[in-house]
C-alpha positions in Angstrom: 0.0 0.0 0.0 1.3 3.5 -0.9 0.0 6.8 0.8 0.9 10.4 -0.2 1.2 13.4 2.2 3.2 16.2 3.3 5.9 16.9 6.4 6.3 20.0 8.0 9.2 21.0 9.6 9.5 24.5 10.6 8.4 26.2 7.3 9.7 23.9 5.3 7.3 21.4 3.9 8.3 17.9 2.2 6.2 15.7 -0.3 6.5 11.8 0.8 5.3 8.9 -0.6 5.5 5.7 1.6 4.7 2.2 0.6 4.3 0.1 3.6 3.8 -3.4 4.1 1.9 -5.8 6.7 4.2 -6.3 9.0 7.1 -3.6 9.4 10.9 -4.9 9.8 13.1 -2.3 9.0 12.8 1.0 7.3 14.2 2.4 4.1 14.9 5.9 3.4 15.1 6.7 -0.7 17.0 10.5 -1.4 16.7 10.6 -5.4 19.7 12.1 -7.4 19.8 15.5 -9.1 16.9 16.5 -11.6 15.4 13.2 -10.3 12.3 12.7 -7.5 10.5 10.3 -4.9 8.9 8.9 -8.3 12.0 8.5 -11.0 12.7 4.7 -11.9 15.9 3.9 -9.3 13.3 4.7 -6.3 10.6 3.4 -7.4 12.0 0.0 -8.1 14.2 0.7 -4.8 10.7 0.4 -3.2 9.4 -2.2 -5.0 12.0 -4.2 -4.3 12.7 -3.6 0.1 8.7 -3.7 0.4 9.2 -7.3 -0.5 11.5 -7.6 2.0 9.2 -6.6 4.6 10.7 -2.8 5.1 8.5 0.4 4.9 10.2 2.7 2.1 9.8 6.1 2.6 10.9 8.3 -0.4 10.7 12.4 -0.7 11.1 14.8 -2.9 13.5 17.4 -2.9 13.2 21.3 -3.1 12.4 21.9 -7.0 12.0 18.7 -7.7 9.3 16.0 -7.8 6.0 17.2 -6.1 7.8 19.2 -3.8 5.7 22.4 -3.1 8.8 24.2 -2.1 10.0 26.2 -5.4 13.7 27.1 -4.7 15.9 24.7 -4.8 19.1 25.4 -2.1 21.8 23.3 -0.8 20.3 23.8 2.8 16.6 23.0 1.9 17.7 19.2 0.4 19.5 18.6 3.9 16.5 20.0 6.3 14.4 18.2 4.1 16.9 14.7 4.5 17.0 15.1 8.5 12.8 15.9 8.7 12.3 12.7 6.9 14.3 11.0 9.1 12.6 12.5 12.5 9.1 11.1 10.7 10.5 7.3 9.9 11.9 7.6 13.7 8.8 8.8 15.1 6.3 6.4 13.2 8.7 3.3 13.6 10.0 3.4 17.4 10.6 0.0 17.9 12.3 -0.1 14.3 16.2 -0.3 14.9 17.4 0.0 11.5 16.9 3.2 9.1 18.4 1.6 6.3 19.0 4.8 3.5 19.5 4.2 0.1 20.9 7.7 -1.8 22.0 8.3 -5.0 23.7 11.1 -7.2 23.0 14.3 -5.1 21.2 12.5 -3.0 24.1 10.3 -1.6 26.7 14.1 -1.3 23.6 15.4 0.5 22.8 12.3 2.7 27.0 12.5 3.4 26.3 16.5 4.7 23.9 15.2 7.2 25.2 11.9 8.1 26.6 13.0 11.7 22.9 14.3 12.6 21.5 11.1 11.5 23.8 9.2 13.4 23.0 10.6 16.5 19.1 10.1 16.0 18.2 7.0 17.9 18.8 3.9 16.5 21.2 2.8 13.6 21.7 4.1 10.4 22.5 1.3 7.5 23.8 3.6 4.2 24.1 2.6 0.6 25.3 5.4 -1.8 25.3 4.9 -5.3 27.7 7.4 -7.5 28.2 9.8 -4.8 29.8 12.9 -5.9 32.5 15.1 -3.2 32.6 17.8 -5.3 29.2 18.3 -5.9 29.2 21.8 -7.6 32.1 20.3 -10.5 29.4 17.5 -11.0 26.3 20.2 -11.5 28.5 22.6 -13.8 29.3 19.5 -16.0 25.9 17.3 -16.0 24.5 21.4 -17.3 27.4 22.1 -19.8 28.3 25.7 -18.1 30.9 26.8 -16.5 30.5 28.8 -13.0 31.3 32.3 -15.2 28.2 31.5 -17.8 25.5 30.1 -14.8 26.4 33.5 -13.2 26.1 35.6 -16.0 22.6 34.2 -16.9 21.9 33.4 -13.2 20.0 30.5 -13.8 19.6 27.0 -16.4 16.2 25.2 -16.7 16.7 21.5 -16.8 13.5 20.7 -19.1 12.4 17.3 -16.8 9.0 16.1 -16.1 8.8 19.0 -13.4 11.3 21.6 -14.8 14.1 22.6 -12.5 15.3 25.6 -12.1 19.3 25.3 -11.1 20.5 29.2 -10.2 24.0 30.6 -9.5 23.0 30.6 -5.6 22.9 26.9 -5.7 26.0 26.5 -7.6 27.7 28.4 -4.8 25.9 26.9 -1.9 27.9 23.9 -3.6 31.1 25.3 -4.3 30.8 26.6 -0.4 31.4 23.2 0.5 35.0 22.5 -0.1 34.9 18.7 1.6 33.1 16.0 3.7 33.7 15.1 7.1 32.2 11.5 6.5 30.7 9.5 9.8 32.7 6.9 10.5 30.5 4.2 10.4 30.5 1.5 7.5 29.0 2.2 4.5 28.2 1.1 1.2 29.4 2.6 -2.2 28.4 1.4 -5.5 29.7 3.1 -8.6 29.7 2.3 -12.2 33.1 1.9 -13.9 32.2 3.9 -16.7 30.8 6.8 -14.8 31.0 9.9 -16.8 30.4 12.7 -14.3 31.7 11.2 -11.1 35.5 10.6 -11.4 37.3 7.8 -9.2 39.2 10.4 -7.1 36.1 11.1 -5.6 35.1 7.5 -5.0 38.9 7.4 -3.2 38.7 10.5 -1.3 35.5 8.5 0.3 37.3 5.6 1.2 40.4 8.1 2.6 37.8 9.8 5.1 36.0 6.4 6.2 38.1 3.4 5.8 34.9 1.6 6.7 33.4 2.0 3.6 33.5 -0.7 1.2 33.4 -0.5 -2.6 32.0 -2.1 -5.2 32.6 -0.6 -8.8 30.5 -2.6 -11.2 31.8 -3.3 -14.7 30.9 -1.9 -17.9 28.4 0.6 -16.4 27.7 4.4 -16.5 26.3 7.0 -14.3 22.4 6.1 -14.9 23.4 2.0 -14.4 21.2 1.5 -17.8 23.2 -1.2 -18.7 21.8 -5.0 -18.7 22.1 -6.4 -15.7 23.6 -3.8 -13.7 20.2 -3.0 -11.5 19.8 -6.2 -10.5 23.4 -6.2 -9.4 22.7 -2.6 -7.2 18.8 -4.8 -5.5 20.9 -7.6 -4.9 24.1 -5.8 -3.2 21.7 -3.2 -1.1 19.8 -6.1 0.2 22.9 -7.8 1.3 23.9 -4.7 2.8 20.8 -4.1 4.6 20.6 -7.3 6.0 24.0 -8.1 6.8 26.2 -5.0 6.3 28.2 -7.0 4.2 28.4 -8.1 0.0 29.2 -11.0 -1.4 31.3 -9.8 -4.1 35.2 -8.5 -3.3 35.9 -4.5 -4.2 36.5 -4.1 -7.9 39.4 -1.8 -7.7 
């Protein structure tokens, strides 16, 4: 079963979609990727998938994005929204121990920003993050084809998805603001495509500098989107295993 509805938090107020099912064992967190939403195809078969498993999936949209009724997107409105989500799965699912989050693309750099907070909520946190970028604002320039000089001349780009998003020079510099991550150390998944185009492998090493604890899996022969044949069912079957175990059964592809 699936229900719609808002959270509020403050002023702030965040679309959620939650698909729940009998009987509740662990809960699963989906943060969608840049230009993506609660809705776009890796979080709805994220769901599909972890609600067979017996886990609530909570997913959200971000600011801009989705069915989000806030307008602006900002650096600072993706994490509030992140850590109100959280306070929500927490609240509805007290005797739940694991919130198990599964983030990808922007999702996983701004999951990273907010990781201590989460880690202090109640409970344990069980993280998989799929391409992650560090330098976030490198990875927006490039996936828009501008450089910082042309987004601030024009002041903003308008990506033409289902729910156009408007990316301004504000954001780019709420980005560029943020010169490094000061990773949790608690284990961690990251999964990462071998042919990625945007996200270079010096990010996925400055990651494992910061938290040793995170363990890698680059899967061969795919790109950012993980479009290829076979590569899905590889990410379901590694952020099960992760989930349930915090472990995989394949050894790092390095």
């Amino acid at each position: 079963m699936e229900t719609c509805f808002l959270i509020t938090s403050g002023e702030l107020k965040v679309a959620c979609r939650l698909s729940e099912p009998a009987q509740v064992n662990r809960v699963v967190l989906g943060v969608h990727g840049f230009a993506g939403s609660a809705q776009d195809q890796i979080q709805s078969g994220i769901a599909e998938e972890m609600v067979l498993f017996r886990s609530a999936v909570l997913r959200f949209d971000f600011p801009g994005h989705g069915q989000s009724p806030e307008e602006k997107l900002t650096l600072k409105g993706c994490v509030d929204s992140l850590l109100a989500v959280a306070r929500f799965a927490r609240e509805k699912y007290p005797l739940v121990e694991d919130l198990c989050i599964f983030a990808t693309g922007m999702g996983a750099y701004v999951t990273m920003l907010a990781l201590d907070a989460l880690v202090a909520m109640p409970g344990r946190v069980k993280l998989v993050v799929q391409t992650p970028s560090v330098q976030m604002s490198d990875t927006v320039s490039a996936m828009l084809r501008v450089t910082p000089e042309q987004l601030k001349a024009v002041g903003k780009v308008t990506i033409p998805v289902a729910r156009p998003l408007d990316v301004t020079y504000e954001f780019y510099q709420e980005l560029a603001a943020r010169t490094g991550l000061a990773v949790s150390q608690i284990p961690f998944l990251i999964l990462h495509g071998e042919d990625d185009d945007y996200i270079p492998m010096a990010d996925i090493q400055h990651l494992r500098h910061i938290n040793d604890r995170a363990k890698l899996v680059i899967i061969p022969g795919t790109s950012h989107r993980f479009l290829e044949d076979g590569a899905w069912d590889m990410v379901l079957d590694l952020t099960r295993d992760w989930f349930e175990f915090e472990q995989v059964l394949l050894a790092d592809w390095e």
